[in-house]
N, CA, C and O of each residue as an XYZ file, in Angstrom:
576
protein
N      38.757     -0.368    -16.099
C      40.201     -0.322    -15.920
C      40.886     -0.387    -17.283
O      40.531     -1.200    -18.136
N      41.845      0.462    -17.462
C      42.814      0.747    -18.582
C      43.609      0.005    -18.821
O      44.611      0.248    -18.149
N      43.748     -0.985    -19.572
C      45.228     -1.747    -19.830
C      46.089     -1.859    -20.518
O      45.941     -2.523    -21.544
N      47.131     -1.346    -20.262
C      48.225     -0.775    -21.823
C      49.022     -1.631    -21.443
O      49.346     -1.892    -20.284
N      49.591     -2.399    -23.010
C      50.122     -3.193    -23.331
C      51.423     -2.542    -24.249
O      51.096     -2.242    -25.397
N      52.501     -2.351    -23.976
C      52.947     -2.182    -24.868
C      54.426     -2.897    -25.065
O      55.146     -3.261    -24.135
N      54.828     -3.061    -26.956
C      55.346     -4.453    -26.793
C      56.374     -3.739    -28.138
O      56.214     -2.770    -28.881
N      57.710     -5.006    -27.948
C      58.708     -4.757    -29.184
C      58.040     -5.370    -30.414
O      57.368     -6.402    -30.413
N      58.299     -4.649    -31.391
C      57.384     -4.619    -32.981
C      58.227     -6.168    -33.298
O      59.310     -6.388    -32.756
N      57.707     -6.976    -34.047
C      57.949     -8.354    -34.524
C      57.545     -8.321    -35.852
O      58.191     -9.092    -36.563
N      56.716     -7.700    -36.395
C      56.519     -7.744    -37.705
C      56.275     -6.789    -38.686
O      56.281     -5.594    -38.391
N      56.084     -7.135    -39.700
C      56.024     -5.902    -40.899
C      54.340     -5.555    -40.225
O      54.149     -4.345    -40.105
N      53.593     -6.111    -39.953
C      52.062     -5.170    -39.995
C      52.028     -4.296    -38.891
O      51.463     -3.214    -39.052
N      52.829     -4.728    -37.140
C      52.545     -3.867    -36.536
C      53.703     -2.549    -36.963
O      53.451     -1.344    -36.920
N      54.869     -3.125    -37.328
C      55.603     -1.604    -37.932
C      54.625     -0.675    -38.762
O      54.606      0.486    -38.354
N      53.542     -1.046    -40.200
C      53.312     -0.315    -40.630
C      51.971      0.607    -39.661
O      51.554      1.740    -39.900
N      51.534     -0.338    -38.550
C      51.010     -0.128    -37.670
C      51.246      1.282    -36.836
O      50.518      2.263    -36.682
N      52.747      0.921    -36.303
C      53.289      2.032    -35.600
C      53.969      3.195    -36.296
O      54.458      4.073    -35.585
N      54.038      3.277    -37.435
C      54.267      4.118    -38.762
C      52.674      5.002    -38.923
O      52.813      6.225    -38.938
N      51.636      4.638    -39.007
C      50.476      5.047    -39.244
C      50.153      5.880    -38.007
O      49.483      6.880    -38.266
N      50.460      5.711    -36.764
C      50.472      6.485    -35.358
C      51.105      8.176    -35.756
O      50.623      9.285    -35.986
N      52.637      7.461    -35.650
C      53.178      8.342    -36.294
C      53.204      9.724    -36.762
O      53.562     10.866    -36.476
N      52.417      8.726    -37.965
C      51.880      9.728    -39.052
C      50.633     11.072    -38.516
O      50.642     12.303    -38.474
N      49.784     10.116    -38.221
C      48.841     10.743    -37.292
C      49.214     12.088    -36.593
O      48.872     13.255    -36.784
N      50.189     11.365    -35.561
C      50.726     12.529    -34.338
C      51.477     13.707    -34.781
O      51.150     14.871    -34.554
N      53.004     13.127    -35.742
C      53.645     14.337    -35.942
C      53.439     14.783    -37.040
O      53.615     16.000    -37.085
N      53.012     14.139    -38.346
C      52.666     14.935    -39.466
C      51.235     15.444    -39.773
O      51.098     16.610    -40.144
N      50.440     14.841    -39.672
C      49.361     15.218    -39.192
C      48.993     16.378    -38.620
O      48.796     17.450    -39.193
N      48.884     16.070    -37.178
C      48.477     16.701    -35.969
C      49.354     17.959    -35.843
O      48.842     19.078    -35.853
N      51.044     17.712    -35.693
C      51.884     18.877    -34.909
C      52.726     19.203    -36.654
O      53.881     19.625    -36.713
N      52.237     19.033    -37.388
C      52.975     19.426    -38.767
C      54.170     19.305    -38.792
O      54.880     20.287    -39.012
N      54.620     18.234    -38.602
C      56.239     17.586    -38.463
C      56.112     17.288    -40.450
O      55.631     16.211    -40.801
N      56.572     18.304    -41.560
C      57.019     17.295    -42.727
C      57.536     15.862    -42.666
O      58.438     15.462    -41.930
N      56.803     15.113    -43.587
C      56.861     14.025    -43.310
C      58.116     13.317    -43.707
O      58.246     12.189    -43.231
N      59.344     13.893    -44.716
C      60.476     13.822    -44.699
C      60.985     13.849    -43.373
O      61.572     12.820    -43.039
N      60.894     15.009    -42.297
C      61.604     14.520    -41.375
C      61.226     13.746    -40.564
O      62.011     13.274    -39.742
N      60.022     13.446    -40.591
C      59.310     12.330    -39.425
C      59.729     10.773    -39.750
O      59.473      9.946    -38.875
N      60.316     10.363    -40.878
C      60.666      9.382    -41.537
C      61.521      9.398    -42.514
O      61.535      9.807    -43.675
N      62.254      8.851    -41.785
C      63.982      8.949    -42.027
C      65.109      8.120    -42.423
O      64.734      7.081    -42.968
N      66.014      8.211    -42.351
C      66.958      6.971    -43.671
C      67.183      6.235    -41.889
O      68.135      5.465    -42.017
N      66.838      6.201    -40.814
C      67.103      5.467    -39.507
C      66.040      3.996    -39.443
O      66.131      3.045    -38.667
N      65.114      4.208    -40.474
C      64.066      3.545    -39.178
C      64.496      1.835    -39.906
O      63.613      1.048    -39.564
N      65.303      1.319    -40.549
C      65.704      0.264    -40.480
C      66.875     -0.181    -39.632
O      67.303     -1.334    -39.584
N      67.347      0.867    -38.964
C      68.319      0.661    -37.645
C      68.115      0.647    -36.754
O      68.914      0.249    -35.907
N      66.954      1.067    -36.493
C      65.786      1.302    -35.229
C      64.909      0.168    -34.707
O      64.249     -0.684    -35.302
N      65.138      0.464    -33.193
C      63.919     -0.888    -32.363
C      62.591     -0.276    -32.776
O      62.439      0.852    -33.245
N      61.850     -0.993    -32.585
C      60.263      0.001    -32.913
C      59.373     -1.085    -32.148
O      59.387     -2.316    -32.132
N      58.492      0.016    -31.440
C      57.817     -0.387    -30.133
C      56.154     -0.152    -30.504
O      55.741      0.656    -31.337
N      55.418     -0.952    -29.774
C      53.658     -0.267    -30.509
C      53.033     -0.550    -28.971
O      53.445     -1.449    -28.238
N      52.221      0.163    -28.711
C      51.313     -0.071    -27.364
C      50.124      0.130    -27.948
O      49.889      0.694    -29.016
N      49.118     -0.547    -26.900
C      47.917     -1.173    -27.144
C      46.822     -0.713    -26.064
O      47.232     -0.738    -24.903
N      45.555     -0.317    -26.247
C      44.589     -0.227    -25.336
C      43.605     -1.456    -25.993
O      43.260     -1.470    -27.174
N      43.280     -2.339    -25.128
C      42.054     -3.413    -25.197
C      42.582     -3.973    -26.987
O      41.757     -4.299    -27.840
N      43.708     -3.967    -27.155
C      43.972     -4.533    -28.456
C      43.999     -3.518    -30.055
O      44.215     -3.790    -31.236
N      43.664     -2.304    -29.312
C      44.210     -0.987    -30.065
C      44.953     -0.551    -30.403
O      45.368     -0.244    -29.286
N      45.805     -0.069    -31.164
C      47.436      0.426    -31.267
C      46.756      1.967    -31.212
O      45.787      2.400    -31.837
N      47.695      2.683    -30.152
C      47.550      3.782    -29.678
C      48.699      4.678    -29.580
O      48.535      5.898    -29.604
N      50.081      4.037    -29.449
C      51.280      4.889    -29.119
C      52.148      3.804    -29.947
O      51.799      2.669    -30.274
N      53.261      4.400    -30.171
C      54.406      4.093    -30.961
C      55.920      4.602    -30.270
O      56.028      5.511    -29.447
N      56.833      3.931    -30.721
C      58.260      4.558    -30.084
C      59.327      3.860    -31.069
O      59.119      2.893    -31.802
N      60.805      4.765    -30.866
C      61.661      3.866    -31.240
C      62.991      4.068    -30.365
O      62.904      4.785    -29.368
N      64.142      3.505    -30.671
C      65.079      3.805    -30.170
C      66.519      3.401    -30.833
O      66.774      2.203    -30.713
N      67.259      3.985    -31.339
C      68.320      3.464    -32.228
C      69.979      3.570    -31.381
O      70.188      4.000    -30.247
N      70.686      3.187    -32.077
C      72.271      3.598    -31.714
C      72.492      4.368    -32.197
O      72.311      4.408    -33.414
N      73.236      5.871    -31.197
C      73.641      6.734    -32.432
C      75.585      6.947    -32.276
O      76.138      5.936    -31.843
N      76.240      7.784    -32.501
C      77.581      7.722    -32.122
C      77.515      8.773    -30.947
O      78.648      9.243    -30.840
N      76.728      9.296    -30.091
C      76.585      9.546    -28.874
C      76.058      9.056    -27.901
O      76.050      9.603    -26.799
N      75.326      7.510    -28.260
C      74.873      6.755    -26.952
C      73.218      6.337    -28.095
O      72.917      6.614    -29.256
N      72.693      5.754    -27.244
C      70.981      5.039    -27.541
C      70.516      6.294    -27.118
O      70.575      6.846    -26.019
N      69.863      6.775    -28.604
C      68.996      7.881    -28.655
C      67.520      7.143    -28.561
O      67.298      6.290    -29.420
N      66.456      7.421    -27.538
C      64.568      7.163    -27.419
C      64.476      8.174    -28.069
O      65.136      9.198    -27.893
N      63.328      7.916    -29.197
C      62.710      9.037    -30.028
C      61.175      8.555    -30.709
O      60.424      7.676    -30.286
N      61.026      9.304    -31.710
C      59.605      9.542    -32.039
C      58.478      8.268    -31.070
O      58.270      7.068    -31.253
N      57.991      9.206    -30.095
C      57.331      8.674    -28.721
C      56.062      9.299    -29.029
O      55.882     10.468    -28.688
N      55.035      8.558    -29.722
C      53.717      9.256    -30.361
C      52.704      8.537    -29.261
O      52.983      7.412    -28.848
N      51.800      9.068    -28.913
C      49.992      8.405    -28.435
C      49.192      9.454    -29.065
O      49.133     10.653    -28.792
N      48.493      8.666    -30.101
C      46.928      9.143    -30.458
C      46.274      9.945    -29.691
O      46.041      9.531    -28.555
N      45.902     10.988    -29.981
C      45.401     12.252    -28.722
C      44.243     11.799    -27.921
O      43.979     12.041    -26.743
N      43.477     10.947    -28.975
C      41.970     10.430    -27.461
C      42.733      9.601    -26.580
O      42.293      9.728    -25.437
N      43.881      8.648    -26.651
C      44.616      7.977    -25.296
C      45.784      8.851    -24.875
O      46.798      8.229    -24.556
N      45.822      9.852    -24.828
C      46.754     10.206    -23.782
C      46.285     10.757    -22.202
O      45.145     10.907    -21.764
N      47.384     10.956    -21.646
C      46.910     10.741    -20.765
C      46.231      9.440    -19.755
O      45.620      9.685    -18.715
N      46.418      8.347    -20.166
C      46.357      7.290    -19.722
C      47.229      5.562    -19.618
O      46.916      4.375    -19.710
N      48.276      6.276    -19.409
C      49.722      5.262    -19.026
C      50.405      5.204    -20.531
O      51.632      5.174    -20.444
N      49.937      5.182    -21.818
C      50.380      4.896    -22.739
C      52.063      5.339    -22.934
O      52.880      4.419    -22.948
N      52.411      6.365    -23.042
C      53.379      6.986    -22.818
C      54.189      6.369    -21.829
O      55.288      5.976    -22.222
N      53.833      6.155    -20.367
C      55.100      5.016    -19.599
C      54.847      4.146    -20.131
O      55.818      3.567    -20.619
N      53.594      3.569    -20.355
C      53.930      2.039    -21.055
C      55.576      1.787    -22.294
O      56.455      0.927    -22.237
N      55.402      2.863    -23.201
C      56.182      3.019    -23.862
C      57.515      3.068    -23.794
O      58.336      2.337    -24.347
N      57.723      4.244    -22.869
C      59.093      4.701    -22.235
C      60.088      2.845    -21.063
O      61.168      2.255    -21.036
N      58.919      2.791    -20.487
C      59.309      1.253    -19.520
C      59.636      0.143    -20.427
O      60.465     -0.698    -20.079
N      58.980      0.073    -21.686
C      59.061     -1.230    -22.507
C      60.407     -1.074    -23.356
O      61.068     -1.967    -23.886
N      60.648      0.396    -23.339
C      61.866      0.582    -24.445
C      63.223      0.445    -23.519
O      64.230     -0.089    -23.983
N      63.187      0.871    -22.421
C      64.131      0.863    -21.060
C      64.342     -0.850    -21.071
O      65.224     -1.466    -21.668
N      63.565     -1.246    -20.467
C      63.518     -3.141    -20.512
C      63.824     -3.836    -21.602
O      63.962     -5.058    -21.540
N      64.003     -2.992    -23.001
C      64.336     -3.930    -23.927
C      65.568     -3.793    -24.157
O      66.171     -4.747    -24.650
N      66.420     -2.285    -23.787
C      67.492     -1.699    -23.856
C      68.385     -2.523    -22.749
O      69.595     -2.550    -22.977
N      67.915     -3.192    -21.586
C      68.757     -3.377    -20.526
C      68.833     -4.868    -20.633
O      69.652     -5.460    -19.931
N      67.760     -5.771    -21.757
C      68.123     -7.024    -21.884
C      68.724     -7.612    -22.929
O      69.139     -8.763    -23.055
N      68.726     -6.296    -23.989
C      69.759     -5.988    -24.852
C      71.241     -6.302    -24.694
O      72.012     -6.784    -25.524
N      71.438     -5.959    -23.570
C      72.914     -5.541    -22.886
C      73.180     -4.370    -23.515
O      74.389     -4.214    -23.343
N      72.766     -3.457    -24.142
C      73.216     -2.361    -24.876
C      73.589     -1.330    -23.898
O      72.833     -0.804    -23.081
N      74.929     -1.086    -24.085
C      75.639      0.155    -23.235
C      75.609      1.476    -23.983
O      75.360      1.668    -25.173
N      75.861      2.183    -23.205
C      76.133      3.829    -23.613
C      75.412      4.582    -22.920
O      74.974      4.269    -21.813
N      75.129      6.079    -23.717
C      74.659      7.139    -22.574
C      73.351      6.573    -23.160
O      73.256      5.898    -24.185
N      72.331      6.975    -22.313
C      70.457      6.960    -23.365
C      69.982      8.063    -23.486
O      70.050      8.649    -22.406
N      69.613      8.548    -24.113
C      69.140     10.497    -24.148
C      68.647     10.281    -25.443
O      68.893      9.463    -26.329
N      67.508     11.703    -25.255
C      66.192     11.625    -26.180
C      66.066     13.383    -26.239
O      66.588     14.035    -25.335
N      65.341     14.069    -27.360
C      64.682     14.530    -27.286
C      63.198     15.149    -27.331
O      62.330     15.133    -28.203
N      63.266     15.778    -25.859
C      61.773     16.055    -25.140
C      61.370     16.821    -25.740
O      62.016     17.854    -25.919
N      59.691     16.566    -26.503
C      58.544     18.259    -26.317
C      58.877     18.841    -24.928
O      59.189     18.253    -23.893
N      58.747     19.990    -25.153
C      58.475     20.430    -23.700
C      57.343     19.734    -22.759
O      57.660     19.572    -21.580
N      56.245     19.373    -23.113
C      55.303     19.183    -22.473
C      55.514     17.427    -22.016
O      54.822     16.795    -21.218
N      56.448     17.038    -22.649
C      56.744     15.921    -22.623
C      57.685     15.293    -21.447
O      57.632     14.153    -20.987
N      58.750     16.590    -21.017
C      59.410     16.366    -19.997
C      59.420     15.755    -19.110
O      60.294     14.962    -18.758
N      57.692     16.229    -18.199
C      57.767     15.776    -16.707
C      57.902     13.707    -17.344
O      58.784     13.142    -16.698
N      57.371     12.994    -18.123
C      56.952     12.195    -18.599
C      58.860     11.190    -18.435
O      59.301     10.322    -17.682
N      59.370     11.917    -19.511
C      60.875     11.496    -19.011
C      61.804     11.680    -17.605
O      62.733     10.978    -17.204
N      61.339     12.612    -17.148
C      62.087     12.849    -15.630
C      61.114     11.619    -14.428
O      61.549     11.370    -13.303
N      60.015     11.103    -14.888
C      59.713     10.052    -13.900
C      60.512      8.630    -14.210
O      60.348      7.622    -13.524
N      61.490      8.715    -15.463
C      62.200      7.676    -15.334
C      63.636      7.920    -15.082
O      64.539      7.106    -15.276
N      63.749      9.053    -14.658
C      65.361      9.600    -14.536
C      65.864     10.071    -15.165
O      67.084     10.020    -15.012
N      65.209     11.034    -16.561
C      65.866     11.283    -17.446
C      66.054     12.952    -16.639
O      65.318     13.218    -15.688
N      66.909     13.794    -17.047
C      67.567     14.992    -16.247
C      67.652     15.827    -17.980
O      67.920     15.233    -19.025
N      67.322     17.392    -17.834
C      67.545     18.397    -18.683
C      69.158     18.505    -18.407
O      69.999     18.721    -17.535
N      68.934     18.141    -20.046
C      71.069     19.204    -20.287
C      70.944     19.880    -21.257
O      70.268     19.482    -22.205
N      71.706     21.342    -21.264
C      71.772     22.029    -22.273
C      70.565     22.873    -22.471
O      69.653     22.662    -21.671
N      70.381     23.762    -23.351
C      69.215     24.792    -23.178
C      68.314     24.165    -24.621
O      68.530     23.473    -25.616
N      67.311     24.842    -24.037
C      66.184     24.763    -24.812
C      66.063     24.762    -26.537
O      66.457     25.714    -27.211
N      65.623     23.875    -26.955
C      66.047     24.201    -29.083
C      64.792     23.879    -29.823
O      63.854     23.135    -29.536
N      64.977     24.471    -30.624
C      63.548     24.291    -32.303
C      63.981     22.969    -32.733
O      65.153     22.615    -32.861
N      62.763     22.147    -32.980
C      63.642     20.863    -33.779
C      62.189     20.649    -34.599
O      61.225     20.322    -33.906
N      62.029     20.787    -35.769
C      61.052     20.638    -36.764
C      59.916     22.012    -35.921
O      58.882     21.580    -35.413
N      60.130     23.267    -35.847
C      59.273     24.109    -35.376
C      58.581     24.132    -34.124
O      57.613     24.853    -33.879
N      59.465     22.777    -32.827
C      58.777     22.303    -32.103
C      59.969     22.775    -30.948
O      61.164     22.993    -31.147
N      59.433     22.825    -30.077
C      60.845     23.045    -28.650
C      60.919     22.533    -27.935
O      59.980     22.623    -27.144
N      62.185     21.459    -27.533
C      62.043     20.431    -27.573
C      63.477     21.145    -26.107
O      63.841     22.312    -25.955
N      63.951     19.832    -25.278
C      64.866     20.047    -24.327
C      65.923     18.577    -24.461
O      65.322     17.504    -24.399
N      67.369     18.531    -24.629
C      67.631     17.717    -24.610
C      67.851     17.103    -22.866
O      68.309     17.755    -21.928
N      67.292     15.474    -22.841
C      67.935     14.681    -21.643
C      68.634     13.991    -21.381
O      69.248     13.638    -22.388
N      68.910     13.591    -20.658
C      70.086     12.068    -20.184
C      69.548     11.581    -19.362
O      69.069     12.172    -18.394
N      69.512     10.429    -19.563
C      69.014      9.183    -18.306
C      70.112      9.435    -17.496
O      71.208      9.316    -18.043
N      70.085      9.785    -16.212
C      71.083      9.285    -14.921
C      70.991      8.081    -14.008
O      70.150      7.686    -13.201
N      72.238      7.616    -14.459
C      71.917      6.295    -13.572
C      72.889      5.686    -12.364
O      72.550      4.675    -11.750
């Protein structure tokens, strides 16, 4: 049995932790330049790390922007996907947002392949389809 843990970042090691994921996924892997993968935000930013059996496997963040709480860079290591990491992620950032008290709209943008992943928490396609670092991505809105 699989057990994903995933939790709000508390310190400098799991940040550089969930920075190293990251790195992995979008610069790495999907050739995200690493200028834009890391950005003048991420000291304004929540930052989230999930865990298999005490592994760091997925990463997330979520900031304020002047259109509402943007969820973004939502990474899992390619040997754990596919195995809850990703809701782990998405549920832990939702629950931290709602004990926050933090109001506004919440919207993210989706890989495509990433979609069905946000629409199991209510997030809904608005607007058409766009390139965002060579990648095509759909913007959503949580409906609530």
């Amino acid at each position: 049995m699989v057990s994903v843990v995933a939790k709000y970042i508390t310190d400098e090691v799991e940040l550089i932790t969930a920075f190293d994921i990251r790195e992995a996924v979008f610069v790495q892997e999907q050739k995200v330049p690493r200028v834009d993968e890391f950005d003048e935000f991420e000291d304004d930013s929540f930052h989230f790390l999930a865990t298999i059996n005490n592994k760091a496997v997925g990463a997330a963040r979520y900031r304020k922007t002047p259109n509402g709480i943007k969820l973004e860079r939502f990474a899992v290591l390619s040997a754990h996907r596919g195995r809850g990491v990703g809701k782990a992620l998405v549920s832990v950032v939702l629950d931290h947002i709602k004990q926050a008290g933090t109001s506004g709209k919440l919207y993210l943008h989706a890989q495509l392949d990433a979609v069905p992943l946000y629409s199991h928490f209510g997030f809904k396609i608005v607007g058409e389809q766009f390139s965002e670092c060579d990648i095509e991505h759909r913007l959503m809105e949580l409906v609530r």
